[in-house]
Legacy VTK file of the C-alpha trace (Angstrom):
# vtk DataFile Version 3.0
C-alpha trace
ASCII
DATASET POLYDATA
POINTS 86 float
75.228 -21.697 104.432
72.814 -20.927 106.872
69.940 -18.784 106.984
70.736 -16.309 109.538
74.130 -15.835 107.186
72.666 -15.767 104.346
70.081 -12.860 105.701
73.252 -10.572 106.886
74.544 -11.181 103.607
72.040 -9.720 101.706
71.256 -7.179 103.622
74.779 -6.126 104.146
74.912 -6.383 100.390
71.253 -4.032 100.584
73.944 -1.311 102.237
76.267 -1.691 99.405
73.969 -0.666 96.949
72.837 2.203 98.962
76.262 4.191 98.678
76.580 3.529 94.451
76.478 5.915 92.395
75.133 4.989 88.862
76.091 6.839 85.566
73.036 7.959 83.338
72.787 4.928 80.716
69.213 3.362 81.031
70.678 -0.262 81.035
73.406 0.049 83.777
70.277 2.105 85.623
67.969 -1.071 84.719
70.728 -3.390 86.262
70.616 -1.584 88.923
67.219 -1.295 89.797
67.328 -5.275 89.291
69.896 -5.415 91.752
68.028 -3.504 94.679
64.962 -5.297 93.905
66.513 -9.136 93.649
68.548 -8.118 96.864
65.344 -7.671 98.735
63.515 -10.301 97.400
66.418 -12.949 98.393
66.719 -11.226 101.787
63.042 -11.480 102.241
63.807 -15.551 101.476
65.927 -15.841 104.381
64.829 -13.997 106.771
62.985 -16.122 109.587
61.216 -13.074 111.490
57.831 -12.562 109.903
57.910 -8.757 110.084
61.200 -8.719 108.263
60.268 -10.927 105.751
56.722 -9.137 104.860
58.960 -5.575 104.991
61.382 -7.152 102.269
58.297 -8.349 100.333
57.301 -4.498 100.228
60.544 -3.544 99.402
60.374 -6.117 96.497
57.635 -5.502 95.454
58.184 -1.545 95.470
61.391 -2.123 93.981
60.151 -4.453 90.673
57.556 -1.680 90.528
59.713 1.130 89.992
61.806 -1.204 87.620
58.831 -1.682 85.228
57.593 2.293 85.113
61.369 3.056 84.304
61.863 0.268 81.848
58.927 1.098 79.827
59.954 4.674 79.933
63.557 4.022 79.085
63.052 1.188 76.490
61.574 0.937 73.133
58.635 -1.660 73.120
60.023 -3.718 71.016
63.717 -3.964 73.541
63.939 -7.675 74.319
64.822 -6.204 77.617
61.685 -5.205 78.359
60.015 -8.528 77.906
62.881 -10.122 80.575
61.652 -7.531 82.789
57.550 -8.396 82.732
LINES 1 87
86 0 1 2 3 4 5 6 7 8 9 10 11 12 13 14 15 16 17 18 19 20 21 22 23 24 25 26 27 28 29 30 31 32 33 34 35 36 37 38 39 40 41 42 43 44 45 46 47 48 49 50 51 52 53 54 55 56 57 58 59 60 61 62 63 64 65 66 67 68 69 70 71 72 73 74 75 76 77 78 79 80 81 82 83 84 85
């Protein structure tokens, strides 16, 4: 699969995840959040423009940010969940 392909995959699959709607249970919210934040990491893997790649970085980063503060919220400190997330 080429790169290009790859790229229009993920970011078609970014879109996807833009128009779910997730019920209130803090580990399909977790899953989520993983989602959004793997989908712009792997985007940001293929992508061969520069900008694009350092906007997905962001948006990874951002993304595994906001997973942490609402995983340590949402989770005891002893979840083994947790730990997969650091």
């Amino acid at each position: 699969m080429n790169h290009e392909f790859q790229g229009k995959c993920h970011r078609d699959l970014q879109d996807l995840l833009e128009h779910i709607r997730v019920i209130n249970d803090p580990y399909t919210q977790l899953a989520f959040l993983i989602m959004h934040a793997d989908v712009a990491w792997y985007t940001a893997k293929v992508t061969k423009n520069a900008v694009d790649r350092r906007r997905q970085c962001s948006l990874a980063k951002k993304r595994y940010s906001g997973l942490l503060g609402k995983g340590t919220v949402a989770l005891t400190s002893n979840d083994i969940s947790l730990m997969k997330i650091l």
